[in-house]
Residue frames as a rotation matrix with the C-alpha (Angstrom) as fourth column:
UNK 1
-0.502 -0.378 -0.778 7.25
-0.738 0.656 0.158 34.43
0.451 0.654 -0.608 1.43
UNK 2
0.473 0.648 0.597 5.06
-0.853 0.507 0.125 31.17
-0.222 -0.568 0.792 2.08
UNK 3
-0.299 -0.952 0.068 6.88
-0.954 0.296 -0.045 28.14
0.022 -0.078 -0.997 3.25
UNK 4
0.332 0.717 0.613 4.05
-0.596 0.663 -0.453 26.02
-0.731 -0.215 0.647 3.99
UNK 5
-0.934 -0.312 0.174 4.50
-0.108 0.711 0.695 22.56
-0.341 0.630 -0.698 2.00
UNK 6
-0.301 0.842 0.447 1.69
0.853 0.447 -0.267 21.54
-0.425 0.301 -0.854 -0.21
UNK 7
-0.235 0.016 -0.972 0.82
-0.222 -0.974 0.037 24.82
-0.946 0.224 0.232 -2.44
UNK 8
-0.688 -0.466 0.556 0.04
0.501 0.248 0.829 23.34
-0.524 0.849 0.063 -5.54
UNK 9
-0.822 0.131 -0.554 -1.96
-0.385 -0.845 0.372 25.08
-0.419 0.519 0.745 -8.28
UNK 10
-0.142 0.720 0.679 -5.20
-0.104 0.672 -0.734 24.52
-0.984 -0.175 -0.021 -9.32
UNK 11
0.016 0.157 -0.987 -4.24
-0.858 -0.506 -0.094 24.80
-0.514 0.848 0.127 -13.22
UNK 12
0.521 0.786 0.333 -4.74
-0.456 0.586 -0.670 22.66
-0.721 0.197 0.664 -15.75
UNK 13
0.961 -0.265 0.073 -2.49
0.098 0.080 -0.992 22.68
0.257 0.961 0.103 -18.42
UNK 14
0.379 -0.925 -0.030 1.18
0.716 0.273 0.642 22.09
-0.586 -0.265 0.766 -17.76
UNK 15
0.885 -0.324 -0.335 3.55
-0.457 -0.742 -0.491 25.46
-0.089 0.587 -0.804 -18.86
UNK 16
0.703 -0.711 0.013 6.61
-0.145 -0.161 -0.976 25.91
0.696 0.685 -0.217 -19.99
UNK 17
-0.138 -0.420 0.897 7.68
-0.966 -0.144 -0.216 26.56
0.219 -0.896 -0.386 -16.19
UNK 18
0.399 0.175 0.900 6.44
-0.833 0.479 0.276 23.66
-0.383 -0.860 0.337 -15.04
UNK 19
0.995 -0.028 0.096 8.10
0.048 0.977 -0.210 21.57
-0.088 0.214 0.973 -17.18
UNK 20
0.495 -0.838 -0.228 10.96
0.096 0.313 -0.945 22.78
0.864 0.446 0.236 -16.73
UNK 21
0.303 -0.023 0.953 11.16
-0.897 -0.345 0.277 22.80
0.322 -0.938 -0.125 -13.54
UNK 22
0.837 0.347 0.424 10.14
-0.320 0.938 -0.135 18.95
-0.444 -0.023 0.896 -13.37
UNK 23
0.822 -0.557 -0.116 13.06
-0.019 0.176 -0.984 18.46
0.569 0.811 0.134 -16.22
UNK 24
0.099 -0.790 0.605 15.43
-0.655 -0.510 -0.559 20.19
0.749 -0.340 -0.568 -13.95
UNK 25
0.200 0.117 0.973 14.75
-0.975 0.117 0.187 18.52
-0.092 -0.986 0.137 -10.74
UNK 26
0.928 0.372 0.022 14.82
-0.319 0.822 -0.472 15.30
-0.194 0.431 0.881 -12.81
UNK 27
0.388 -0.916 0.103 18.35
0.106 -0.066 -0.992 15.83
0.915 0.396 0.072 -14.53
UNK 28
-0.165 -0.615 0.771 19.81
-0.961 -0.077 -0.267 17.17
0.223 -0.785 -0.578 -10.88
UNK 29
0.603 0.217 0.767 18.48
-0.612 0.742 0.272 13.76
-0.511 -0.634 0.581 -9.10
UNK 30
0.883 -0.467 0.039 20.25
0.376 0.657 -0.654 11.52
0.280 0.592 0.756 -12.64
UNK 31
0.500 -0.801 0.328 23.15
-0.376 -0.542 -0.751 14.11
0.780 0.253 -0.572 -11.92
UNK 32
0.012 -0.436 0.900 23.86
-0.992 0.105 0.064 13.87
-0.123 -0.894 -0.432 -7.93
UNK 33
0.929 0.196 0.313 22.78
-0.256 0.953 0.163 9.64
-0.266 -0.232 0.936 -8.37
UNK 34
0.840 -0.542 -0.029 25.69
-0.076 -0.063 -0.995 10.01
0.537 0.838 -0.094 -11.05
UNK 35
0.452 -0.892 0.018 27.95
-0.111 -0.076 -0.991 11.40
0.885 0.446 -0.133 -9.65
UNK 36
-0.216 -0.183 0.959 27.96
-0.959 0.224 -0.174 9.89
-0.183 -0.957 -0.224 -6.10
UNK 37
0.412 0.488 -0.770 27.54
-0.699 0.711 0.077 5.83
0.584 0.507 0.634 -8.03
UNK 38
-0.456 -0.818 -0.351 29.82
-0.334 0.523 -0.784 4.58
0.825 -0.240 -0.512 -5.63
UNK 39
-0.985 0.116 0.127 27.68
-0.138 -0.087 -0.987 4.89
-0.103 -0.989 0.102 -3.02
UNK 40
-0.460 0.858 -0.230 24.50
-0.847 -0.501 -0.175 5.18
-0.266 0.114 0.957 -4.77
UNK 41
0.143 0.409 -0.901 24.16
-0.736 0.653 0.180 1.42
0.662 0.637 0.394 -5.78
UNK 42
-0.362 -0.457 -0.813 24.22
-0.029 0.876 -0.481 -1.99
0.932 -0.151 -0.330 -3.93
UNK 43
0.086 0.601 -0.794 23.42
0.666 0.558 0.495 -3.39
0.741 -0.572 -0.352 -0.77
UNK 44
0.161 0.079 -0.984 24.98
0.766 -0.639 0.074 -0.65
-0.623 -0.765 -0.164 1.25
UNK 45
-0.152 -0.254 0.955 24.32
0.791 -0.611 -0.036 3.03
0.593 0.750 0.294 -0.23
UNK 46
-0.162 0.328 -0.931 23.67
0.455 -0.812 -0.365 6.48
-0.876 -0.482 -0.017 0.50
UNK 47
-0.489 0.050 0.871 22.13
0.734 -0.516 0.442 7.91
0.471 0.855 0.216 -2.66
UNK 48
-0.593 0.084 -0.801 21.94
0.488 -0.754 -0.440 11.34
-0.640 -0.652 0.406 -1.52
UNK 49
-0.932 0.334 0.141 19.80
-0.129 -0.670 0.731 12.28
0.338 0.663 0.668 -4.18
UNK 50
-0.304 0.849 -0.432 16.87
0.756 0.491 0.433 10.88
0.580 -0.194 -0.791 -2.65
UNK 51
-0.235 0.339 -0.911 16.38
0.477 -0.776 -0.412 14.42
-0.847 -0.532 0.021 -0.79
UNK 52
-0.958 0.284 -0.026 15.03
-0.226 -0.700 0.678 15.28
0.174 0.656 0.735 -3.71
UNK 53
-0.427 0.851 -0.305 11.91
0.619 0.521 0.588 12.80
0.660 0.063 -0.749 -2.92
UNK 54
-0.318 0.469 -0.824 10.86
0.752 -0.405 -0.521 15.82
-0.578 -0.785 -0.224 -0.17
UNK 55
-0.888 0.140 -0.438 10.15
-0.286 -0.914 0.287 18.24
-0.361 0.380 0.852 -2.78
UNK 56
-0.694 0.699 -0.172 6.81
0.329 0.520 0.788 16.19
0.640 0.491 -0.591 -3.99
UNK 57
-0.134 0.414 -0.900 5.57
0.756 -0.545 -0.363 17.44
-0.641 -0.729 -0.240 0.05
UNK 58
-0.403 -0.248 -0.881 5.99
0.325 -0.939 0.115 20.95
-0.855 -0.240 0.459 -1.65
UNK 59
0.052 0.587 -0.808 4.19
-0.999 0.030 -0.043 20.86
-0.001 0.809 0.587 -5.37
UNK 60
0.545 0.138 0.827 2.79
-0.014 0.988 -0.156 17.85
-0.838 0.074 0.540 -6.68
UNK 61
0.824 -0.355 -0.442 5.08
-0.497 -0.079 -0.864 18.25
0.272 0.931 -0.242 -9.95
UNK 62
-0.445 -0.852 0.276 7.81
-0.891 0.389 -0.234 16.92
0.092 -0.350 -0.932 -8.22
UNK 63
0.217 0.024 0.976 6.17
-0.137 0.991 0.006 13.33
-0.966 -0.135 0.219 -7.94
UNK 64
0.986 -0.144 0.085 6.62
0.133 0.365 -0.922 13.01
0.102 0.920 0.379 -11.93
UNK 65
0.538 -0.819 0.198 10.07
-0.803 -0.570 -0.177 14.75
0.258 -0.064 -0.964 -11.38
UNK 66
-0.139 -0.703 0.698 11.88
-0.954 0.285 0.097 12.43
-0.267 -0.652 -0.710 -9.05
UNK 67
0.145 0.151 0.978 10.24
0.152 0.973 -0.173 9.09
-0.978 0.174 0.118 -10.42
UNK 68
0.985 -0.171 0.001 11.36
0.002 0.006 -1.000 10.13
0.171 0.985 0.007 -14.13
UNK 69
0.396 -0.809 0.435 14.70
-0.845 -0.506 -0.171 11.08
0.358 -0.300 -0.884 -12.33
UNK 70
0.121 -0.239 0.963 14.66
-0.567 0.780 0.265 7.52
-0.815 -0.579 -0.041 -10.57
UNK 71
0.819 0.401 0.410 14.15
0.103 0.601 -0.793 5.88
-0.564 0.692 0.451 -13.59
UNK 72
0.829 -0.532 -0.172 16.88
-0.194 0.015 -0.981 7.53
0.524 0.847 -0.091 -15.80
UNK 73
0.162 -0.735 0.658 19.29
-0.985 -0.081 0.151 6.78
-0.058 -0.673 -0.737 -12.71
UNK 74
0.181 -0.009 0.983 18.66
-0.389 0.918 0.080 3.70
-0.903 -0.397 0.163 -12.12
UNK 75
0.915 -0.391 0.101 19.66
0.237 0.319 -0.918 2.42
0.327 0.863 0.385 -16.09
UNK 76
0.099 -0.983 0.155 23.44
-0.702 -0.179 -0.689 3.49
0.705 -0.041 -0.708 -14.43
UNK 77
0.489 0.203 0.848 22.37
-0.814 0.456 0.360 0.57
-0.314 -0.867 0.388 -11.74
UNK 78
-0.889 -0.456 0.043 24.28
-0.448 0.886 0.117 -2.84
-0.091 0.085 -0.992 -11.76
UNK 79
-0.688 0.618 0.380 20.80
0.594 0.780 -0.194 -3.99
-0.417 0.092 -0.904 -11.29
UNK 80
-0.850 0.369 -0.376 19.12
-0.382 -0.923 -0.041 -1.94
-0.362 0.109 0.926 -13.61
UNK 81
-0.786 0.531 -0.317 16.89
0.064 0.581 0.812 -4.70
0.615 0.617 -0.490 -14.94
UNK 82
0.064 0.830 -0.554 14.88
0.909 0.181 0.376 -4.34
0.412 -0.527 -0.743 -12.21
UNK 83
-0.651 -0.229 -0.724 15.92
0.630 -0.695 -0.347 -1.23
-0.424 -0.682 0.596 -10.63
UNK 84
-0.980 0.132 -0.151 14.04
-0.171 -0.944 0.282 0.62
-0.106 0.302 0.947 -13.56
UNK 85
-0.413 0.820 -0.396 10.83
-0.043 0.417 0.908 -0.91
0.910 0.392 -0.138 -13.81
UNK 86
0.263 0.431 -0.863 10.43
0.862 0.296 0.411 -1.48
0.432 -0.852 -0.294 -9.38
UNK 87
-0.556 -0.381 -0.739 12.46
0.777 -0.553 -0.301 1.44
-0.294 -0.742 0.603 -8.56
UNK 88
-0.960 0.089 0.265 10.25
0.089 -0.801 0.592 3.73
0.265 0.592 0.761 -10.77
UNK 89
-0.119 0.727 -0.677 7.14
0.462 0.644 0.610 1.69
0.879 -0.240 -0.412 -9.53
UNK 90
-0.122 -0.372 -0.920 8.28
0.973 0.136 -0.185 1.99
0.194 -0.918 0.345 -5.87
UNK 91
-0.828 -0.486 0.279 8.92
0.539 -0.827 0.160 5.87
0.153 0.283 0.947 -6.32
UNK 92
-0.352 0.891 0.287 5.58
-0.026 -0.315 0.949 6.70
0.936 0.326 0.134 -7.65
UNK 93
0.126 0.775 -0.619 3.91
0.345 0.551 0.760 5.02
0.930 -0.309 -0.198 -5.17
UNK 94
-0.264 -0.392 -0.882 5.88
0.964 -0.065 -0.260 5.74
0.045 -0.918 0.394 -2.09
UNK 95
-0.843 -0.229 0.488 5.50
0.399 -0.874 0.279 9.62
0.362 0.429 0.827 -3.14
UNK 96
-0.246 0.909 -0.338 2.07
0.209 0.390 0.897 9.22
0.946 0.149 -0.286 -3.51
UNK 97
0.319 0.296 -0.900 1.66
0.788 0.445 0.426 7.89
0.526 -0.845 -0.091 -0.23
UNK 98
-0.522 -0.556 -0.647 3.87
0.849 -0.408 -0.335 9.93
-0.078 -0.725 0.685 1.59
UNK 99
-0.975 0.156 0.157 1.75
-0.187 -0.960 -0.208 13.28
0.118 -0.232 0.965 0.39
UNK 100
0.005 0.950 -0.313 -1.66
-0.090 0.312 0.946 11.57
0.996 0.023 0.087 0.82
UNK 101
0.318 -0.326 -0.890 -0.35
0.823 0.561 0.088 10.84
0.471 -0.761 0.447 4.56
UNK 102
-0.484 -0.647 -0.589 0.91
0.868 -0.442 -0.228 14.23
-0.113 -0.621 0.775 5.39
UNK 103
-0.530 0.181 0.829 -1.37
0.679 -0.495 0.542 16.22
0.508 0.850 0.139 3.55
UNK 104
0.418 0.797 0.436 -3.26
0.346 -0.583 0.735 17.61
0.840 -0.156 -0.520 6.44
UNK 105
-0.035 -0.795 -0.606 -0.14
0.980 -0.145 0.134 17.95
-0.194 -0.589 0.784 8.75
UNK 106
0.925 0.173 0.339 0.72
0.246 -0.951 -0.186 21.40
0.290 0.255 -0.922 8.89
UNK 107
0.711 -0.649 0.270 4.07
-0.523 -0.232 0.820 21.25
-0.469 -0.725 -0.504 10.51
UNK 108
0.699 -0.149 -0.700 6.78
-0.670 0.207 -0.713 20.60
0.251 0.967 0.044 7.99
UNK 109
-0.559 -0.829 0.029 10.07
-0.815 0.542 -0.205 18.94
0.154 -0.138 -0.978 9.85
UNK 110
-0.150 0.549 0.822 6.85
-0.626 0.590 -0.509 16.51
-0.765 -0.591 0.255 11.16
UNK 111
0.946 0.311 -0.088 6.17
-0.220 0.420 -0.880 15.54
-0.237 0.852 0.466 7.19
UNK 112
0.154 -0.957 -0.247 9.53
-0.896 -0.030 -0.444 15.19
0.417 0.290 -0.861 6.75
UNK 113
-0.706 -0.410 0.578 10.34
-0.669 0.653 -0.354 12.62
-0.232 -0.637 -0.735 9.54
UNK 114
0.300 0.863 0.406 7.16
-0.403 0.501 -0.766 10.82
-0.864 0.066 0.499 8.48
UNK 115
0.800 0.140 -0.584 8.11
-0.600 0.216 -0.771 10.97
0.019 0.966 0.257 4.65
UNK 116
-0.110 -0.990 0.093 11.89
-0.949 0.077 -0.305 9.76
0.294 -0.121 -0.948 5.85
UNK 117
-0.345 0.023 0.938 10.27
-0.439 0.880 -0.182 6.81
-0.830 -0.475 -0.294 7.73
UNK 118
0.696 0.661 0.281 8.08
-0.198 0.553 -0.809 5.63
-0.690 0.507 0.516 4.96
UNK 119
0.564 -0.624 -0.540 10.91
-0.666 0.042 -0.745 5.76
0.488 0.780 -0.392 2.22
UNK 120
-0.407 -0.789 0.461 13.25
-0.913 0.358 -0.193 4.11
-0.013 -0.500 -0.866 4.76
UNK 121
-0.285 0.664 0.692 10.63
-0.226 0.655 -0.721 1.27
-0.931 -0.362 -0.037 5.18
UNK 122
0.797 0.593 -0.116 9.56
-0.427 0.418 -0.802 1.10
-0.427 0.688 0.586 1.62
UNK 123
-0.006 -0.999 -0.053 13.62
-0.974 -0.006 0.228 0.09
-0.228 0.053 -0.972 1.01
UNK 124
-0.033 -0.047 0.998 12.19
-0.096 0.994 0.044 -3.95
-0.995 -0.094 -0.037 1.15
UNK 125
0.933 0.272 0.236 11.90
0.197 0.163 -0.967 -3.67
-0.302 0.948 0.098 -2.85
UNK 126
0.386 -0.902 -0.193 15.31
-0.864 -0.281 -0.418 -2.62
0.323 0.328 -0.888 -3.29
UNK 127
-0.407 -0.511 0.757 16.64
-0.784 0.621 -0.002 -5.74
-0.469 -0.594 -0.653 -0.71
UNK 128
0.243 0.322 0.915 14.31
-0.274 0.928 -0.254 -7.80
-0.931 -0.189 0.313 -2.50
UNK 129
0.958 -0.245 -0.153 16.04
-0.073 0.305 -0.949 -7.48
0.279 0.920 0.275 -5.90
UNK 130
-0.172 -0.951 0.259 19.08
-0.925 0.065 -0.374 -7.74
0.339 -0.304 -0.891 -4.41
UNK 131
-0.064 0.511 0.857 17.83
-0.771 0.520 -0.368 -11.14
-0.634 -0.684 0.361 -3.04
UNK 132
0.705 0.384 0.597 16.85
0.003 0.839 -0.543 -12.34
-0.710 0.385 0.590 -5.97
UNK 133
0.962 -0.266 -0.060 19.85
-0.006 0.200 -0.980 -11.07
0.272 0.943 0.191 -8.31
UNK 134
0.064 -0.925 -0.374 22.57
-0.428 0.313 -0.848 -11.77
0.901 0.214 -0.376 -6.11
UNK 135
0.262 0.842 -0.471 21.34
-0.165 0.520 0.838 -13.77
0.951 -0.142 0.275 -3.42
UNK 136
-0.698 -0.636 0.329 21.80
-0.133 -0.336 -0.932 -11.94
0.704 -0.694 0.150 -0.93
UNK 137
-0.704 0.409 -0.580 20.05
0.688 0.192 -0.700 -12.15
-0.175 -0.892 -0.417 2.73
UNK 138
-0.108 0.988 0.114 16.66
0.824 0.025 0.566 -10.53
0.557 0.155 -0.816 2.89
UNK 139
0.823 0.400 -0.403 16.64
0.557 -0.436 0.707 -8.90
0.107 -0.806 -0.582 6.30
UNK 140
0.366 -0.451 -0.814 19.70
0.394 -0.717 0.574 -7.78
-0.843 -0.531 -0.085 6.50
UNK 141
-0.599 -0.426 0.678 20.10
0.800 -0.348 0.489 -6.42
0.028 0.835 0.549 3.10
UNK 142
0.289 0.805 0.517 16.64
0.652 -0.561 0.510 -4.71
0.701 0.190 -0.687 3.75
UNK 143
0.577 -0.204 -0.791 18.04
0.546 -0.623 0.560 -3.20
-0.607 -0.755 -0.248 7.52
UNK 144
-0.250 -0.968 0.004 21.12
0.734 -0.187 0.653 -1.83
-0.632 0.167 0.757 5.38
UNK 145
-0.686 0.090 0.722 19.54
0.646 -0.380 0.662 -0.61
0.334 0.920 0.203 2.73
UNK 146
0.489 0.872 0.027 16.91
0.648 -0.384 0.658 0.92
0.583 -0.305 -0.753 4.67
UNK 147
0.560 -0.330 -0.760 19.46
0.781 -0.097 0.618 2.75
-0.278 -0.939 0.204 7.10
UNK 148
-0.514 -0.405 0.757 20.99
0.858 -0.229 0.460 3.75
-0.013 0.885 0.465 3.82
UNK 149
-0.228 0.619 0.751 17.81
0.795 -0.326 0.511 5.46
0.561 0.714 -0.418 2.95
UNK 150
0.611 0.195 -0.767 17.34
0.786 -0.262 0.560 7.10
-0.092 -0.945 -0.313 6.67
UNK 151
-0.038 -0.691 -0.722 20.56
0.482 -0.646 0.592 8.80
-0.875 -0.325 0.357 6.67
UNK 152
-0.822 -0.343 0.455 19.87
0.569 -0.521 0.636 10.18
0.019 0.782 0.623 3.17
UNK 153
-0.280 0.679 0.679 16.99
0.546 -0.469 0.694 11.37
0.790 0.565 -0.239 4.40
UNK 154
0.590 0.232 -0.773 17.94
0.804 -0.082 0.589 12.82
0.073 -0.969 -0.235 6.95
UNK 155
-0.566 -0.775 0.281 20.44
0.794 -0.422 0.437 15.03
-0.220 0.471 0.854 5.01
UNK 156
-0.618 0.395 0.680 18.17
0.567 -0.375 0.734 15.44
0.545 0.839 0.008 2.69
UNK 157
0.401 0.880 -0.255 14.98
0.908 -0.344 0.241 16.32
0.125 -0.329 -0.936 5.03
UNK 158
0.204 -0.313 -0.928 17.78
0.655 -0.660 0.367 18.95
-0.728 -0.682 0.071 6.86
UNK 159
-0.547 -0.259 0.796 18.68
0.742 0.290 0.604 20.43
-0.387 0.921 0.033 3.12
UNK 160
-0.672 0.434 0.601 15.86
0.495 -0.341 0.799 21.05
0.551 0.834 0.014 1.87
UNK 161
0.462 0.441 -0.769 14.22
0.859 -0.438 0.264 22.29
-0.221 -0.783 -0.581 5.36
UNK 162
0.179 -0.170 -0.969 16.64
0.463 -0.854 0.235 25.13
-0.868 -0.491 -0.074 5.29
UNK 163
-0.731 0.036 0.681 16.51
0.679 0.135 0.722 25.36
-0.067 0.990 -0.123 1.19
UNK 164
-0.437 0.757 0.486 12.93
0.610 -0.148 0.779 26.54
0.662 0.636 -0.397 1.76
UNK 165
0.120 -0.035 -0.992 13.43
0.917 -0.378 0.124 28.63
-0.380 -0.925 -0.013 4.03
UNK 166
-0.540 -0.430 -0.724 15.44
-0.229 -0.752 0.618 30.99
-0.810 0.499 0.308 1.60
UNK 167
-0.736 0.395 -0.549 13.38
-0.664 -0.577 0.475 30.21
-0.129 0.715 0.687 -1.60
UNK 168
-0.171 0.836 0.521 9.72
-0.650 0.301 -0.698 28.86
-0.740 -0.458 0.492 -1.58
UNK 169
-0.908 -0.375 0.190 9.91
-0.271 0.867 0.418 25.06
-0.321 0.328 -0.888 -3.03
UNK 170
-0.110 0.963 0.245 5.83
0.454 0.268 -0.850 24.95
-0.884 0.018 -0.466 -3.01
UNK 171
0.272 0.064 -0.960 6.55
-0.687 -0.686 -0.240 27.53
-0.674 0.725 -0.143 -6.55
C-alpha cells in the first residue's frame, strides 16, 4: 500500500469515481460543520471538519472537495454573507498554497504541521469579517480564531495521519 501524500493522476477527464469521491468528501465536511454548529461558527470555534482540508496534501481532487464543502457550510453561518464568498475564496487559496509549499517534502506529519500552521495563520479573514459584522477586536478575534483552527488541526492532522495508514487517501 502507498502512503506517500501527493499521488495524483495524470488523467484528464474527471470519472464517475472521482466525482464521487469529491461529492462525498464535500457532503461529510457540510455534514460534520452541521452537525458540530455550535462550535463551528463565531469568534471562538473548533470546526472539526477542517481535517478534511489535509486530504488536498493527498490527491489534488480534494482542493475542489473541501472548498465546495466550505461553501455549502458556510450558508448555515450567522455570517454567511461573507463567510461564502471569503471563506470559499480563502479555502481555495490556502489549499493551493499549502500543496504548492509541501509538494517536495516527503515526510508527511512535516506537511501536516506546515499545512496546520498556514490554515491557522490564514484565520485573519475569518476575524476580519467578524470585525467588520460585529465589531469585534481584530487581534484578538484573529488569536482565537486562529487557535480555533490549530487545535482542529491538530485533530484533524492526527486523524487523518492514522486514516492513511489503514486506507491510501492519495486514491
Amino acid at each position: 500500500m502507498n502512503t506517500s501524500i501527493s499521488k495524483d493522476s495524470p488523467r484528464t477527464r474527471i470519472s464517475v469515481s472521482e466525482l464521487t469521491k469529491t461529492s462525498l468528501v464535500a457532503a461529510v465536511y457540510v455534514a460534520v460543520t452541521v452537525l458540530f454548529s455550535v462550535i463551528s461558527f463565531g469568534a471562538v470555534q473548533l470546526r472539526l471538519s477542517e481535517m478534511f482540508n489535509y486530504l488536498a496534501l493527498y490527491n489534488k481532487r480534494y482542493v475542489v472537495a473541501v472548498t465546495v464543502g466550505v461553501i455549502l457550510a458556510n450558508f448555515m453561518s450567522p455570517t454567511w454573507v461573507l463567510d461564502v464568498p471569503i471563506g470559499g475564496i480563502s479555502t481555495f487559496l490556502v489549499l493551493i498554497l499549502c500543496r504548492a509549499i509541501t509538494k517536495k517534502i516527503t515526510n508527511d506529519i512535516l506537511k501536516m504541521v506546515i499545512t496546520a500552521l498556514i490554515f491557522a495563520i490564514s484565520m485573519f479573514t475569518v476575524a476580519g469579517q467578524l470585525t467588520i459584522l460585529y465589531d469585534l477586536p481584530f487581534w484578538p478575534t484573529w488569536f482565537t480564531v486562529g487557535i480555533g483552527e490549530l487545535l482542529s488541526m491538530i485533530v484533524g492532522g492526527i486523524t487523518m495521519y492514522l486514516l492513511n495508514k489503514r486506507i491510501d487517501l492519495s486514491k
